[in-house]
N, CA, C and O atoms as CSV, one atom per row, in Angstrom:
chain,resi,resn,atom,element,x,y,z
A,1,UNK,N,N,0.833,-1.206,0.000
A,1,UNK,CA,C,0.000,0.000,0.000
A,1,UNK,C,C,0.869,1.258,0.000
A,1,UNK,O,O,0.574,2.119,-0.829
A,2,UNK,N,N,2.186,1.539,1.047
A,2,UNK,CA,C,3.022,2.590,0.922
A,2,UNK,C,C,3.455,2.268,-0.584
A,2,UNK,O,O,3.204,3.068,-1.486
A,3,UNK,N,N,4.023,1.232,-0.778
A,3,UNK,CA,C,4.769,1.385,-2.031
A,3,UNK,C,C,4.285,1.807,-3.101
A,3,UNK,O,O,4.939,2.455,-3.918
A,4,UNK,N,N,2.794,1.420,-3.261
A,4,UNK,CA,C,1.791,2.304,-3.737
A,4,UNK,C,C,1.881,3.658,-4.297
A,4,UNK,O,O,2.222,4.166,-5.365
A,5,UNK,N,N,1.459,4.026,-3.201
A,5,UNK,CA,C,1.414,5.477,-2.439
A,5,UNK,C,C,2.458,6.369,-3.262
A,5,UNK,O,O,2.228,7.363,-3.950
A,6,UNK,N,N,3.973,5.569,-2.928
A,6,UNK,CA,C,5.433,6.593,-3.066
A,6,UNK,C,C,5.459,6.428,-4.906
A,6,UNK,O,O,5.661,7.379,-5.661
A,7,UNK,N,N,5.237,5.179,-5.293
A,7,UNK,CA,C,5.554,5.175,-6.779
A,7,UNK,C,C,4.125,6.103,-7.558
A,7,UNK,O,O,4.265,6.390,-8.746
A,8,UNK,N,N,2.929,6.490,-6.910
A,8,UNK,CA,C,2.115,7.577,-7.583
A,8,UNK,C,C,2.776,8.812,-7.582
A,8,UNK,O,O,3.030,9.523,-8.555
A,9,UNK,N,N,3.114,9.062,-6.023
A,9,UNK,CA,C,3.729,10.347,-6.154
A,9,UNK,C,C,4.970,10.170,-7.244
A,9,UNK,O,O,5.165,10.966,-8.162
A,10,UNK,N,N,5.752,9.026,-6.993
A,10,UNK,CA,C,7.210,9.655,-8.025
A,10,UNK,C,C,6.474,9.964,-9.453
A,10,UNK,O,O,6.671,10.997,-10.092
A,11,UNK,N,N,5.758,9.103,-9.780
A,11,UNK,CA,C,5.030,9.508,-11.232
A,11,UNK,C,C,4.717,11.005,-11.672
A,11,UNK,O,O,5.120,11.549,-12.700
A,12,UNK,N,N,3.785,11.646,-10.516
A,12,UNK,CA,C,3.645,12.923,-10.238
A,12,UNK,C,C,4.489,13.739,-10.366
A,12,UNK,O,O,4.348,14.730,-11.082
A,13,UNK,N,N,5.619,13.455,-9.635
A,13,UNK,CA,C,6.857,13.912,-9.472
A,13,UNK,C,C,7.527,14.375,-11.289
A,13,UNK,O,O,7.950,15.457,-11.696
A,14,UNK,N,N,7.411,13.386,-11.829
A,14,UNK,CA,C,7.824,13.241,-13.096
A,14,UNK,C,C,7.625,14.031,-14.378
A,14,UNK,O,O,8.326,14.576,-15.230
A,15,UNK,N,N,5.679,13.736,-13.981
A,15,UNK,CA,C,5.010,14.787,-14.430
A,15,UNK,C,C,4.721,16.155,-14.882
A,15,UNK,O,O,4.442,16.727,-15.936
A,16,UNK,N,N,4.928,16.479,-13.478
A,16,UNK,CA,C,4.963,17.809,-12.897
A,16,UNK,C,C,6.673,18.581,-13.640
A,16,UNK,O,O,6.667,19.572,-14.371
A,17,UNK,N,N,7.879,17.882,-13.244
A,17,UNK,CA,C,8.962,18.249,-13.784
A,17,UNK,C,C,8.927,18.559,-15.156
A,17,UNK,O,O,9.468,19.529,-15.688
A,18,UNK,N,N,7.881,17.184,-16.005
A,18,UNK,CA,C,8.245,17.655,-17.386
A,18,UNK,C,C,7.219,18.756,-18.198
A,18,UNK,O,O,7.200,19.222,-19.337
A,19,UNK,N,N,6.401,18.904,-17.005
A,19,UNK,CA,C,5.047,20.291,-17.479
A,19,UNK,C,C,5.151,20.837,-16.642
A,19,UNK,O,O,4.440,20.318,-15.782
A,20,UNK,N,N,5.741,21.837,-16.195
A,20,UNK,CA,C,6.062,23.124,-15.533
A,20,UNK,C,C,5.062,23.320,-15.739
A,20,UNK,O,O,4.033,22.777,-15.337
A,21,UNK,N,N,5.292,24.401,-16.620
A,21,UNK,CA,C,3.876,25.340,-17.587
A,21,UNK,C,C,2.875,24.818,-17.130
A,21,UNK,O,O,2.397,25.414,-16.165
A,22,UNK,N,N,2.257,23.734,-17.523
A,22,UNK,CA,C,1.166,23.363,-16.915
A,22,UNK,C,C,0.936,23.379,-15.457
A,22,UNK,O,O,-0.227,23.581,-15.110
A,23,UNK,N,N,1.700,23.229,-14.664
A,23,UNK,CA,C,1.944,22.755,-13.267
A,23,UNK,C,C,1.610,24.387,-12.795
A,23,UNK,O,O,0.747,24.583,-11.940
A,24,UNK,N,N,2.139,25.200,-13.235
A,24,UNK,CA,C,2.220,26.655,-12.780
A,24,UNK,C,C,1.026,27.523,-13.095
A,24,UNK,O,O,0.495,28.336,-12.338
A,25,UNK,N,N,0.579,27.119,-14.745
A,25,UNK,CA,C,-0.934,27.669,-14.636
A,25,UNK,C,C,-2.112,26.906,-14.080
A,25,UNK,O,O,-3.260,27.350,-14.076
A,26,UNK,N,N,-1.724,25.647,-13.580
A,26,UNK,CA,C,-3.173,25.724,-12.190
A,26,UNK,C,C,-2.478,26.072,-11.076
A,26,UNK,O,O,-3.278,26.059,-10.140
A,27,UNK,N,N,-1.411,26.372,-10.711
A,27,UNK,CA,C,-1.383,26.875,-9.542
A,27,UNK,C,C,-1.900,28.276,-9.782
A,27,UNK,O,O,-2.351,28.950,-8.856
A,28,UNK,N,N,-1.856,28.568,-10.621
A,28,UNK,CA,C,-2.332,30.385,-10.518
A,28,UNK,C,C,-4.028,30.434,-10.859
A,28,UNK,O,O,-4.671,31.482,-10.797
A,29,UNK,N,N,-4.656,29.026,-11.249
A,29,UNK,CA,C,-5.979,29.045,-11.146
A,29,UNK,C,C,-6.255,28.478,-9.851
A,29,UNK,O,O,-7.261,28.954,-9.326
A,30,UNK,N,N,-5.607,27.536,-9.140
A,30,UNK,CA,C,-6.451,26.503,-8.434
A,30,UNK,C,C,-6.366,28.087,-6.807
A,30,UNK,O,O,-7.261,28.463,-6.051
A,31,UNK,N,N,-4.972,28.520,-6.917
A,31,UNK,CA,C,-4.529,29.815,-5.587
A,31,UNK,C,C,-5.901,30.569,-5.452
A,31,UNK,O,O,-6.794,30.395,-4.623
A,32,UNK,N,N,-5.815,31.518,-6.572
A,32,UNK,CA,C,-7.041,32.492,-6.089
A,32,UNK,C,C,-8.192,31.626,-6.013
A,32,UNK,O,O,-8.916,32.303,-5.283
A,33,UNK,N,N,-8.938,30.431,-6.318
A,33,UNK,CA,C,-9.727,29.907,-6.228
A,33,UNK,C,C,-10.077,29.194,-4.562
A,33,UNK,O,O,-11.127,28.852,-4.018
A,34,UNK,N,N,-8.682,29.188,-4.142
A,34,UNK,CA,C,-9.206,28.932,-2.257
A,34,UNK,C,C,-9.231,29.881,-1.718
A,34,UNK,O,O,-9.557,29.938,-0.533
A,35,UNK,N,N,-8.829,31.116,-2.561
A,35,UNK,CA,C,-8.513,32.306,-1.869
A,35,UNK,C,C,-9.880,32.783,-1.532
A,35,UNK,O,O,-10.328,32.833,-0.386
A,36,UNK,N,N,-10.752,33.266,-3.033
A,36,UNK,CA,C,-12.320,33.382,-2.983
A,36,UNK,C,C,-12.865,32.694,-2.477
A,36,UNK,O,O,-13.897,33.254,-2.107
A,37,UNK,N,N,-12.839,31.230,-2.028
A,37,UNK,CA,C,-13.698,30.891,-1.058
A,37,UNK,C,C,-13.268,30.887,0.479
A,37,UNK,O,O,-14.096,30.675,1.366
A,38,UNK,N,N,-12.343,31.056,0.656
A,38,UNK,CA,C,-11.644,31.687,1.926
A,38,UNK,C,C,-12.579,32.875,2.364
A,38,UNK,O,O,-13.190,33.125,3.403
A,39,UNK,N,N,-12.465,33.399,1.357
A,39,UNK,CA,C,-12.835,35.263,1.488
A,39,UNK,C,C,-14.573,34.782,1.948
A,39,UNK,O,O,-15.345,34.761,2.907
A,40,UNK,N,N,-14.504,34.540,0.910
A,40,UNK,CA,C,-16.222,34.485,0.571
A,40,UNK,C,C,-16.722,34.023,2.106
A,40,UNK,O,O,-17.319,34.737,2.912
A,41,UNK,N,N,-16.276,32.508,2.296
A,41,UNK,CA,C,-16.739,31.729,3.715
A,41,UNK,C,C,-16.525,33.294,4.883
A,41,UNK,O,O,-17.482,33.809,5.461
A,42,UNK,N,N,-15.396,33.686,4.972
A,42,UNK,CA,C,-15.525,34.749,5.937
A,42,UNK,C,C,-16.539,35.852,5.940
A,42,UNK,O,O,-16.909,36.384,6.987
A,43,UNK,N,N,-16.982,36.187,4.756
A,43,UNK,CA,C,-18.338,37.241,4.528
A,43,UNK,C,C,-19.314,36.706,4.669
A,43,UNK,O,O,-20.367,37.341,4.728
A,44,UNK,N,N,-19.263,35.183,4.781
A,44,UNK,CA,C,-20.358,34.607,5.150
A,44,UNK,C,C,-20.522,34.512,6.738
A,44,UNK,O,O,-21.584,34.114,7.218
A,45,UNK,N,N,-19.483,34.875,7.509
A,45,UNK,CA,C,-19.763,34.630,8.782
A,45,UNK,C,C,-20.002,36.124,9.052
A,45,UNK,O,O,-20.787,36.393,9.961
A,46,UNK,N,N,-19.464,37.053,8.427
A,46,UNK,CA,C,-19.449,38.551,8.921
A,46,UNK,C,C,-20.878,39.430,8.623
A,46,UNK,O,O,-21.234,40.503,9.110
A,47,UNK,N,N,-21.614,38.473,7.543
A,47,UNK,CA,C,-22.647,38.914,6.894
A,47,UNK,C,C,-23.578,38.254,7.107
A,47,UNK,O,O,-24.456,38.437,6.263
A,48,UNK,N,N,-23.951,37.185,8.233
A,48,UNK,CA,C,-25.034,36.273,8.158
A,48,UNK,C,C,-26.521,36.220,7.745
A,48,UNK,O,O,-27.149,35.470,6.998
A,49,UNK,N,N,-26.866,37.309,8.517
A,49,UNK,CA,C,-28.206,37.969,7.619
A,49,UNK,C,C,-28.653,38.731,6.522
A,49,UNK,O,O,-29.763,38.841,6.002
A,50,UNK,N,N,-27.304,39.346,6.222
A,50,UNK,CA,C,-27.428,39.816,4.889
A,50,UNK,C,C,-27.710,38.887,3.386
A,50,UNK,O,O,-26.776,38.201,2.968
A,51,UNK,N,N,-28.696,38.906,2.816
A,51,UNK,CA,C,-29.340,38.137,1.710
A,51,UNK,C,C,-28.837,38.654,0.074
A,51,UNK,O,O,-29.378,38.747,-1.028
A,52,UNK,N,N,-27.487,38.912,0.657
A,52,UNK,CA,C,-26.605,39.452,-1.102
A,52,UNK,C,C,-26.332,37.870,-1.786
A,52,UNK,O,O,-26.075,36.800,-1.235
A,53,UNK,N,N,-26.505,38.227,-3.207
A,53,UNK,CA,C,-26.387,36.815,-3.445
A,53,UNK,C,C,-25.136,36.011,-3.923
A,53,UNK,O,O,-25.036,34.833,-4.265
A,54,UNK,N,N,-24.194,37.037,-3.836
A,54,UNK,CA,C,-22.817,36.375,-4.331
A,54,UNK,C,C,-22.065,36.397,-2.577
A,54,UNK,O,O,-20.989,35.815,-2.443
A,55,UNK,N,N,-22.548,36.916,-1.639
A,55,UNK,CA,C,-21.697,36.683,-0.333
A,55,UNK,C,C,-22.234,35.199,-0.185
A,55,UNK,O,O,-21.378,34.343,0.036
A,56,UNK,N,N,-24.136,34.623,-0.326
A,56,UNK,CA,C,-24.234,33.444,-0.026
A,56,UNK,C,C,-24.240,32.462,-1.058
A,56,UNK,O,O,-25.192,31.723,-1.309
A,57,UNK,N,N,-22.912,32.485,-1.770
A,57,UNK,CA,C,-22.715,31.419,-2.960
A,57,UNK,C,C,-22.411,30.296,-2.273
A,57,UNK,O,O,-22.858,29.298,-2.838
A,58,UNK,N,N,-21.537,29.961,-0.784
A,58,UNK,CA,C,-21.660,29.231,-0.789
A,58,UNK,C,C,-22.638,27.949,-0.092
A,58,UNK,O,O,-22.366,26.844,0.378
A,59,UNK,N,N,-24.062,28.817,-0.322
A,59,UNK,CA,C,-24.823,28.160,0.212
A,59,UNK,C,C,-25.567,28.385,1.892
A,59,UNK,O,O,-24.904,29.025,2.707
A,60,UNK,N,N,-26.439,28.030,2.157
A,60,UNK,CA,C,-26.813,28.494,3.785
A,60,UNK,C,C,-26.325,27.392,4.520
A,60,UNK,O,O,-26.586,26.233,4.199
A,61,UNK,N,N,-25.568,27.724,5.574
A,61,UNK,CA,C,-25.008,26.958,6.614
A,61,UNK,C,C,-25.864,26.624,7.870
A,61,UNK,O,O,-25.383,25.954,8.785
């Protein structure tokens, strides 16, 4: 099961080395994307009753 585990990641590993480029433009999509829901979840606690509809995108808690 570890051995598993370590030979996915080295694959990854591999991957990743030979697509930078790729590797780097989702990091610059996937970043701001926890960022906005970071944000967002916090306007959701700061704003609870407020009924704006992009603060409750992510839904009522």
């Amino acid at each position: 099961m570890n051995k598993k585990l370590l030979n996915m990641f080295n694959v990854l590993k591999k991957y990743i080395i030979k697509n930078k480029r790729i590797f780097i433009i989702g990091l610059l999509i996937i970043i701001p994307l926890i960022v906005f829901v970071i944000f967002t979840d916090t306007l959701n606690e700061k704003y609870k009753n407020s009924k704006s509809p992009y603060i409750s995108l992510l839904g009522e808690k």
